[in-house]
C-alpha positions in Angstrom: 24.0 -31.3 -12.5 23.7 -29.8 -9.4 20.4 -27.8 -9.1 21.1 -25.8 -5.7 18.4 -23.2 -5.8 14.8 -22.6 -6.6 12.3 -23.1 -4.5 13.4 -26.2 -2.9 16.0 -24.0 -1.4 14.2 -21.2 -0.1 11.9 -23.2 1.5 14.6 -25.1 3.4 16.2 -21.9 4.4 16.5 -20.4 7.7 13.8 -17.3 8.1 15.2 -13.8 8.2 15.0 -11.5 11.0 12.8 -8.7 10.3 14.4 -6.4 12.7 17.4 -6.0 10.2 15.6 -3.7 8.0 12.7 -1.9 10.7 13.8 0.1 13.7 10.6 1.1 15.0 7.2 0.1 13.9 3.3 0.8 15.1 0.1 0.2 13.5 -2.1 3.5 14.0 -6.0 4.2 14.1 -6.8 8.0 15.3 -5.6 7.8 18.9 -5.5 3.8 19.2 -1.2 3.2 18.8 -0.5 0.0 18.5 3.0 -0.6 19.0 5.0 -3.5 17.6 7.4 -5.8 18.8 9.9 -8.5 17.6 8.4 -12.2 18.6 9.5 -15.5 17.6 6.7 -16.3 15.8 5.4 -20.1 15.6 2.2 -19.5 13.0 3.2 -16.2 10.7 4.0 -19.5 8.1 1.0 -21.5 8.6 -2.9 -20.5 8.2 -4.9 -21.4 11.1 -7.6 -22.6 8.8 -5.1 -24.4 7.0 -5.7 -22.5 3.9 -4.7 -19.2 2.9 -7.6 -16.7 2.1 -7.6 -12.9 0.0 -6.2 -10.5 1.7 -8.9 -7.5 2.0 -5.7 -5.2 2.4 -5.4 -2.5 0.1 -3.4 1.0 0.1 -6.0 3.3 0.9 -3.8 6.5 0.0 -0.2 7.7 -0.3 2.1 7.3 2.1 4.1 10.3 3.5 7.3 10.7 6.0 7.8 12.8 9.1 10.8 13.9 10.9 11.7 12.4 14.1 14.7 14.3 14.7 14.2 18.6 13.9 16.5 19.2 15.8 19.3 17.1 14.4 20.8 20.5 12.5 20.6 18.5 9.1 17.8 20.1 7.5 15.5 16.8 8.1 12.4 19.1 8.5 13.0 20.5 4.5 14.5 17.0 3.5 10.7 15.2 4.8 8.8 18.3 3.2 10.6 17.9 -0.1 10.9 13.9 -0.5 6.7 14.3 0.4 6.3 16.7 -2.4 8.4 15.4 -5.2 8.2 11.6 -4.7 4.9 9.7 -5.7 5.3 6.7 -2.9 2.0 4.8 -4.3 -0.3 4.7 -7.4 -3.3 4.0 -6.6 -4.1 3.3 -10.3 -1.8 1.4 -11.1 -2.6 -2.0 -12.5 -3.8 -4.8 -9.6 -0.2 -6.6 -9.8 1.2 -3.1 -9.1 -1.1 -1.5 -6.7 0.7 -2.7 -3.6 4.2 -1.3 -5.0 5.5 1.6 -2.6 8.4 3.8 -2.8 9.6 4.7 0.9 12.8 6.7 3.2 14.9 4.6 4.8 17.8 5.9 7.3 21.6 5.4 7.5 23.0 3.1 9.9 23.0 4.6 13.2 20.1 7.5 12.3 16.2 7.5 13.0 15.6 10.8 11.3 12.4 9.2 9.3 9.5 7.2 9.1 6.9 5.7 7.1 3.3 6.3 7.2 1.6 4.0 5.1 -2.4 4.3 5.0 -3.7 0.9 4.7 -7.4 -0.3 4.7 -7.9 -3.8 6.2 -11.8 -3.8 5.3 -14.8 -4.0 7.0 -14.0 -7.1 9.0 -12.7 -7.5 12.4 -9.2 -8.5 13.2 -7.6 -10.4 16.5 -4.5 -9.7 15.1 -1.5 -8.4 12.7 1.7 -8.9 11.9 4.6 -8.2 9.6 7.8 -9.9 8.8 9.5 -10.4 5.5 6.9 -12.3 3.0 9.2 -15.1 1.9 9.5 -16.3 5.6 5.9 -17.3 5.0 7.1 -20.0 3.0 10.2 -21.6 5.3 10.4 -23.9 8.3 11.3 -21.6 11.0 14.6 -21.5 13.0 15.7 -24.4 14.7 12.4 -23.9 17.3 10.2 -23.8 14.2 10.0 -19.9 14.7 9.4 -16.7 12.6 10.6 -13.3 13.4 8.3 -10.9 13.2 6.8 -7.8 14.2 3.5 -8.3 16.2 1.5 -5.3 17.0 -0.2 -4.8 20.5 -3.1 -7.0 20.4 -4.7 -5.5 23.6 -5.4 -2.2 20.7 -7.3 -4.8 18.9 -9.0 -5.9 17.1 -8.2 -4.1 14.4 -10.4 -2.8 11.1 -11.1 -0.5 8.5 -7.8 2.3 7.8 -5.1 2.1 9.8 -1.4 4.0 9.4 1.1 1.2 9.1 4.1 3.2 10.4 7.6 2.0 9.5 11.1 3.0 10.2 14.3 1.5 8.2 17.5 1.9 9.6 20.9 0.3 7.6 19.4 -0.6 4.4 18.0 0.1 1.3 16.8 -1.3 -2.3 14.3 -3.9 -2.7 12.3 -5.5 0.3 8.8 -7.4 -0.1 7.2 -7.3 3.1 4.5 -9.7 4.4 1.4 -8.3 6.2 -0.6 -11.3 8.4 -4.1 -10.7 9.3 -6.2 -13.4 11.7 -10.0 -12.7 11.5 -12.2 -13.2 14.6 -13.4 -16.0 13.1 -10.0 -17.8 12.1 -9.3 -16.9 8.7 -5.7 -16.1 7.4 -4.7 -13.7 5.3 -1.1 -12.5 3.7 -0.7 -9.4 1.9 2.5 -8.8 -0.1 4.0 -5.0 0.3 6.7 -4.5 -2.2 8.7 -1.7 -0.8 11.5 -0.1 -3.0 13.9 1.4 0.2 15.4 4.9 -1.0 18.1 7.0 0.8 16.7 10.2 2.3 19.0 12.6 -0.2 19.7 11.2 -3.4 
């Protein structure tokens, strides 16, 4: 028998690019924007202290959408207002295998009517860094350089702590998408935080 899948081969498989699902991304503390950008990442797979530690992140409330585009003559203004008021995104009571469940808007291919703003707390603890990409690339080899895609947000903004608005725009997709949320501590701890994101089309 030929057993061709499984974890044997999804750690041997090539990492996925994360810009295929986000179009535009920032991490957001009051007036601190830290903007992210696509990097071929050589550690987003491998703890600096060699171990994975907990995660401190937690959703620390609902997320919502804006409009980027009023103007577009679509009705995008009452399509954000309505999605906010009829669509629970998070529940904050769910139970702890749950609680990091989220229901967002994606775009159609070729519009960037919407985006994401997901309150996240990262703790009381300071961080040197964070990063996104899709969480199962935390578990494969890297490209051919021994690289991960991923989204790395201005580290000059850092470091970063307590709530910040993880902002997120999806362009060309939607269902299912488990994201993976990388936090290095200022004193070299790594940490991975799985967002499961259900993707939903603006107007059902």
């Amino acid at each position: 028998m030929n057993y061709r899948y499984g974890w044997l081969s999804l750690i041997n498989s090539a990492p996925i690019c994360i810009c295929d699902f986000i179009s535009v991304s920032n991490l957001t503390q009051g007036a601190n924007i830290a903007f992210g950008n696509v990097i071929s990442n050589t550690d987003f797979n491998t703890p600096t202290g060699g171990t994975w530690v907990a995660s401190p992140i937690s959703i620390n409330s609902a997320p919502s959408i804006i409009c980027l585009n009023p103007n577009s003559g679509d009705n995008t203004i009452m399509v954000a207002s309505s999605i906010n008021m009829k669509v629970q995104m998070a529940n904050l009571n769910a139970p702890p295998p749950l609680k990091g469940l989220v229901f967002l808007i994606g775009n159609p291919a070729g519009r960037y009517d919407y985006e994401n703003q997901i309150p996240i707390n990262l703790g009381a603890s300071n961080y040197t860094y964070c990063e996104v990409s899709l969480l199962e690339n935390s578990v494969k080899p890297g490209s051919t350089y021994g690289t991960i895609p991923s989204i790395d947000f201005d580290r000059t903004k850092g470091p970063f702590t307590g709530v910040q608005s993880l902002n997120l725009m999806f362009t060309g997709y939607f269902g299912q998408l488990d994201l993976g949320i990388r936090l290095e501590s200022t004193t070299n701890q790594s940490s991975l935080y799985g967002l499961k994101a259900i993707i939903l089309p603006p107007e059902l």
